[in-house]
C-alpha positions as CSV (number, residue, x, y, z in Angstrom):
1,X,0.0,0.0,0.0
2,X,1.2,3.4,-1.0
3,X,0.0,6.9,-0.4
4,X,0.4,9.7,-2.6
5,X,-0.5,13.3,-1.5
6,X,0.0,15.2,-5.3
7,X,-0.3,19.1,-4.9
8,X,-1.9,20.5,-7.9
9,X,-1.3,24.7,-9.0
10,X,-5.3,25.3,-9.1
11,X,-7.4,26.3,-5.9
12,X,-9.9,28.2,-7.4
13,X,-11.9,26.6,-10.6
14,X,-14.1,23.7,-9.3
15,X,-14.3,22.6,-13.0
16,X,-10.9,22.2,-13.1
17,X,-10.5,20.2,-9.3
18,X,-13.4,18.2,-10.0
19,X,-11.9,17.1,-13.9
20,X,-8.3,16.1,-11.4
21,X,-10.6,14.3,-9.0
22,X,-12.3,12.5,-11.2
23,X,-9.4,11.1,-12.8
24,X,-7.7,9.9,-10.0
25,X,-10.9,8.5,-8.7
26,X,-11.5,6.4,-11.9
27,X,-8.5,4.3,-12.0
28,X,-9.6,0.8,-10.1
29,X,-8.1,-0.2,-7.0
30,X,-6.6,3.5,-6.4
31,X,-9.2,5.1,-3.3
32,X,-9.6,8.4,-2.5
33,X,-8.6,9.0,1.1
34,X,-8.8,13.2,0.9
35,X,-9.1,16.8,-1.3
36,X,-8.6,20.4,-0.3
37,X,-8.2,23.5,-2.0
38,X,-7.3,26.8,-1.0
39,X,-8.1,29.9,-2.8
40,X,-5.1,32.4,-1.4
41,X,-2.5,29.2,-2.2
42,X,-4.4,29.0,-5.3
43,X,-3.8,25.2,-4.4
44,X,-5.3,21.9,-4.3
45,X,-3.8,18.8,-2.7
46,X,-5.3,15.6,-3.1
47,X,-4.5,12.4,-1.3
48,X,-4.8,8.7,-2.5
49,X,-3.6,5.9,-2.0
50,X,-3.3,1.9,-3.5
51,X,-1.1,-0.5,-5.0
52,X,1.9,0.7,-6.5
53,X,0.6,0.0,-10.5
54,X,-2.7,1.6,-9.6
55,X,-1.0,4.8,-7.9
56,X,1.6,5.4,-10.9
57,X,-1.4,4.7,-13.2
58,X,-3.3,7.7,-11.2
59,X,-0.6,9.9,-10.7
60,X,0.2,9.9,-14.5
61,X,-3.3,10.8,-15.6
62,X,-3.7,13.0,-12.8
63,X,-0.5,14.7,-14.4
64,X,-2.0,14.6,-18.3
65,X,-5.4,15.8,-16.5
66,X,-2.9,18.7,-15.2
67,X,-1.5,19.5,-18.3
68,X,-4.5,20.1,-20.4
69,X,-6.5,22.2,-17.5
70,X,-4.1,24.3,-15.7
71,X,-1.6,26.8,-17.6
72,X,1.0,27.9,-14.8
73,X,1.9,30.8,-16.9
74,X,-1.5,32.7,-15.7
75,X,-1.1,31.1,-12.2
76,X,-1.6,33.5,-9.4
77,X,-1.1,32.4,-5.2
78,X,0.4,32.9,-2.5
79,X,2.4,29.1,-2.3
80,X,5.5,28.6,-4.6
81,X,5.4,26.4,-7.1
82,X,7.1,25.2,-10.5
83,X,4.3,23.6,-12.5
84,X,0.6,22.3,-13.0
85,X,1.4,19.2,-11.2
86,X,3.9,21.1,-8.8
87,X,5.0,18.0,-6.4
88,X,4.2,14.5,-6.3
89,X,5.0,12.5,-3.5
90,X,4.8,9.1,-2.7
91,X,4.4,7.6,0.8
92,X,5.0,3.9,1.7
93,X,2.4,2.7,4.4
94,X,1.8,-0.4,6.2
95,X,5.0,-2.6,5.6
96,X,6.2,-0.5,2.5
97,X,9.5,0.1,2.5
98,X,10.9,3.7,1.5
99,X,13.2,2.1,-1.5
100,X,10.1,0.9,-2.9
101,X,8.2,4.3,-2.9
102,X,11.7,6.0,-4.8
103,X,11.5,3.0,-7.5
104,X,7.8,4.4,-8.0
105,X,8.9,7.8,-8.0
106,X,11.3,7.2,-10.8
107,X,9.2,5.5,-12.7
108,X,6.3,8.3,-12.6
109,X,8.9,11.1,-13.5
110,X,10.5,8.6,-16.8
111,X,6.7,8.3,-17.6
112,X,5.6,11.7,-17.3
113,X,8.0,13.6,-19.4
114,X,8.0,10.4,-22.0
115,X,3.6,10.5,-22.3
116,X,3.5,14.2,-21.7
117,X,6.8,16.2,-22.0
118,X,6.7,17.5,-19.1
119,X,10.8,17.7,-17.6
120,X,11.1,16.4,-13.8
121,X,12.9,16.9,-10.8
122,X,13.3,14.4,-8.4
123,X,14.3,15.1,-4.2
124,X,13.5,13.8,-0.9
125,X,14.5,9.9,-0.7
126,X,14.3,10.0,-4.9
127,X,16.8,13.0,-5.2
128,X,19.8,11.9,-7.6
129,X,22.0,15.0,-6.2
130,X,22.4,16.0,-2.8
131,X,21.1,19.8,-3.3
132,X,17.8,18.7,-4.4
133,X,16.8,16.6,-1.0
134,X,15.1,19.0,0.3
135,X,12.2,20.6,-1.6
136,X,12.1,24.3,-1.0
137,X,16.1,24.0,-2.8
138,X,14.2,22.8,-5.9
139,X,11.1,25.4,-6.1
140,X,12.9,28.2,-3.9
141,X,13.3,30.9,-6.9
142,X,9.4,29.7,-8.0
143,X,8.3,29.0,-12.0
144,X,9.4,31.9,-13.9
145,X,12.9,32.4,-12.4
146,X,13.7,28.5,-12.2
147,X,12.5,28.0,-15.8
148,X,14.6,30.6,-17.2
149,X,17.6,29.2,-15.2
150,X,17.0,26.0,-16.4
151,X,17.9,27.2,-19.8
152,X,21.1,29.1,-18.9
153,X,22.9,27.2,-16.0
154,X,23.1,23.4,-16.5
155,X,23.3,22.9,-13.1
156,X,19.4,23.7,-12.5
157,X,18.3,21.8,-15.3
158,X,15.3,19.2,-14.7
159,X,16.7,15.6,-13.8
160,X,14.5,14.3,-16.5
161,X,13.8,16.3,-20.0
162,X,14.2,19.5,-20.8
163,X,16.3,21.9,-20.2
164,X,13.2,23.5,-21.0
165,X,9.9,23.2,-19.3
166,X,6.5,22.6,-20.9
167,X,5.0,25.8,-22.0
168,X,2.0,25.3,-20.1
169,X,2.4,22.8,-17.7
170,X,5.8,23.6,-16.3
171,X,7.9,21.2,-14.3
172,X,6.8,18.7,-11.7
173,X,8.5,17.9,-8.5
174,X,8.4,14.2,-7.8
175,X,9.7,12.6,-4.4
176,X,9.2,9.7,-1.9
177,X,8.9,10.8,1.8
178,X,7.3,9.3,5.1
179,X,4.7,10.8,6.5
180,X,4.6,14.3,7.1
181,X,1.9,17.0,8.9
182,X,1.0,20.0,6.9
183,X,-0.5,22.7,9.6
184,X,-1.1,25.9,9.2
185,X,-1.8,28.3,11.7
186,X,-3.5,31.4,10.7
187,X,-2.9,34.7,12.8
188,X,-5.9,37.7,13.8
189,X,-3.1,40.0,11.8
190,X,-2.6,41.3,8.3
191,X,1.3,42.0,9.0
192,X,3.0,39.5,6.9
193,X,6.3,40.7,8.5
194,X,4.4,39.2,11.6
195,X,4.3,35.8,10.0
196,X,7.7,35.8,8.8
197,X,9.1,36.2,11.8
198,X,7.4,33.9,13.6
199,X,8.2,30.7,10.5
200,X,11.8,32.0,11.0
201,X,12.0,30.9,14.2
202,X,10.4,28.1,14.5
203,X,11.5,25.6,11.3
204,X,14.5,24.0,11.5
205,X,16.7,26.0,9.4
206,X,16.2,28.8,11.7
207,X,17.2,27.2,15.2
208,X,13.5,26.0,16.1
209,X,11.9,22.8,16.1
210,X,13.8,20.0,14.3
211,X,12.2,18.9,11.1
212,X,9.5,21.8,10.9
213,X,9.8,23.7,7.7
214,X,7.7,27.1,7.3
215,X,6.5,29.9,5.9
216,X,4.9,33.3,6.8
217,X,2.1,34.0,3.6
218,X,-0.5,36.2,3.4
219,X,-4.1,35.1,3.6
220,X,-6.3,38.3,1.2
221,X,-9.5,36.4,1.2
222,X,-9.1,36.4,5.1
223,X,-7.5,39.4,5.8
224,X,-5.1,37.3,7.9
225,X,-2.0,35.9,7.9
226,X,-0.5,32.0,7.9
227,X,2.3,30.7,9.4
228,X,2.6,27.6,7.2
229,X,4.4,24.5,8.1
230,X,5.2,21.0,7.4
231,X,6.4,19.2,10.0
232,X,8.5,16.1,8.7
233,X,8.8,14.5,11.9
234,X,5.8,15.0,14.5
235,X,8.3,13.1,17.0
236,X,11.1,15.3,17.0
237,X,8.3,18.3,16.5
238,X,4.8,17.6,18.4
239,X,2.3,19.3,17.5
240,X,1.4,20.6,21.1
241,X,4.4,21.9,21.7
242,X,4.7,23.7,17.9
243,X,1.3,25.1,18.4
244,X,2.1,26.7,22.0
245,X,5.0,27.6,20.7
246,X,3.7,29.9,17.8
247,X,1.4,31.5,20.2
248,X,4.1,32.4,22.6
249,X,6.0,34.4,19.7
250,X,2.9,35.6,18.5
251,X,1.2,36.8,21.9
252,X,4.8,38.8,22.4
253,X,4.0,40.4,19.3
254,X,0.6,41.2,20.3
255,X,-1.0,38.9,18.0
256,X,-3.8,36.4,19.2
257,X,-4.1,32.9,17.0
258,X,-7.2,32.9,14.9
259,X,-7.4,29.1,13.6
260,X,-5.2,26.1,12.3
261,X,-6.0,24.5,9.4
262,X,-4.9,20.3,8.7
263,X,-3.7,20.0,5.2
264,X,-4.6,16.3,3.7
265,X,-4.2,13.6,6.2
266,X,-2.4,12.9,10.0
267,X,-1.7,9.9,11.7
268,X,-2.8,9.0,14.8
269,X,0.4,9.0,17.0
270,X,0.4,13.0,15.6
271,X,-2.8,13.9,18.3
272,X,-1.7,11.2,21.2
273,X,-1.6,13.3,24.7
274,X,-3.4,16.6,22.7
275,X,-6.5,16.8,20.9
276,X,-7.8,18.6,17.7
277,X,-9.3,21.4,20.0
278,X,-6.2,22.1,21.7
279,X,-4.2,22.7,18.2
280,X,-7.2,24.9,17.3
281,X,-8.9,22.8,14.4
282,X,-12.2,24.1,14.9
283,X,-14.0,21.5,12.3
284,X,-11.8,18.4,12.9
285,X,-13.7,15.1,11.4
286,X,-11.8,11.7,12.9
287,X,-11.8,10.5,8.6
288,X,-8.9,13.2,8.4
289,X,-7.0,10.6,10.9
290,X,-5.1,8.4,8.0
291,X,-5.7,5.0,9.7
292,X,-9.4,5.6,10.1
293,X,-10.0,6.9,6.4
294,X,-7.9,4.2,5.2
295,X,-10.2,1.8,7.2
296,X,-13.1,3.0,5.7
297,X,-12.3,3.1,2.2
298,X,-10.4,-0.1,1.8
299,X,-12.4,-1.9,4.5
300,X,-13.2,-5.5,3.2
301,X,-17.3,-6.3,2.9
């Protein structure tokens, strides 16, 4: 069993989510575990998960699906991002093995740009060079300035095709990971400075919490502002103490918290000794616990 969690460039058009829902959802044996979409991110992430033919066989039309409905050149939010289908990762769960989730990657990116032309870059686990591990190396300079550098400095070429990148589809980050959290936590303040600050401090790169990546963005359809995280190891980073942590920096500031948000999927060791009202996730549903979903839509009649 594998999950993949594929992060789409289009929050807005309902046309366009439902046509990349409804090809993932049509491939047999491949079940639909979660969907959200964002209209500041101008995002959509949708989770999935199966056997490793039927999750390549997905992710590839879910790609194609991609490329004919989203042109990247008119895309507008507040999340980086390098193409139509930006990242792709895939997840080994149950007794998966990592190694087995990087095979898949490959695979996906060789049939992507072969079936669609779309160039690839591969990191986490499936990274073939060192700088491109970590993600936010790959997409840091976003589409327009990493498409043009691909054509002038070989060493920020795609891994796979190019050097240049589709004209409408872009380029598509493809990985294998374990598990991560995405949580945001959104802030009664339209200082942006605010948020940066506060993501400064607390992902890893900045001297806070080991394994949490973030971001400070700014929420216009709100009138707030997000301190957006992933948090690669929920372990080394709980949740309780990340949260309380944000508000601390944030109630110096004189900011209170307005709500977090759950991105996709979390696993059930994430909310031991804390609960969803405690992290602030006002509308918390126990299917957006990976086990339980996973129960429910592969459960045996």
């Amino acid at each position: 069993m594998i999950e993949c969690v594929a992060n789409f460039s289009e929050g807005r058009d309902s046309a366009v989510i439902e046509g990349l829902v409804s090809g993932i959802r049509g491939v047999p044996s491949v079940g639909l575990l979660h969907q959200t979409s964002d209209w500041d991110h101008n995002r959509t992430v949708i989770t999935y998960a199966g056997a490793a033919d039927a999750v390549l066989e997905a992710s590839v039309r879910a790609a194609a699906q991609a490329a004919r409905s989203i042109d990247i050149n008119r895309h507008r939010g507040v999340h980086p991002r390098l193409g139509a289908l930006d990242v792709l990762p895939f997840v080994p769960l149950g007794e998966t093995r990592l190694e087995q989730c990087v095979e898949l990657a490959h695979c996906a990116g060789q049939r992507i740009y072969r079936e669609l032309g779309i160039p690839v870059y591969f990191y986490e686990a499936a990274a073939l060079r060192p700088e491109r591990v970590r993600l936010e190396n790959v997409r840091r300079s976003g589409f327009e300035v990493a498409r043009e550098g691909a054509l002038a400095d070989p060493s920020r070429q795609p891994d796979v095709g190019g050097p240049g990148f589709h004209p409408t589809a872009g380029a598509s980050v493809i990985g294998a990971r374990n598990f991560l959290v995405a949580f945001n936590i959104n802030l009664r303040s339209n200082d942006l400075a605010i948020a940066q600050q506060i993501a400064r401090r607390i992902r890893a790169s900045g001297g806070g919490f080991a394994g949490v990546k973030a971001l400070g963005l700014r929420l216009e359809s709100r009138g707030l502002v997000q301190v957006s995280m992933n948090i690669t190891n929920f372990e080394l980073a709980p949740l309780p103490l990340v949260h309380a942590e944000v508000a601390r920096l944030a109630r110096d500031m004189g900011v209170e918290l307005a709500e977090s948000e759950l991105i996709g999927l979390i696993p059930r060791d994430a909310l031991k000794r804390t609960s969803p009202e405690a992290l602030g996730l006002t509308t918390f549903d126990p299917q957006r616990v990976i086990e339980n979903r996973l129960e429910q839509v592969f459960r045996r009649p």
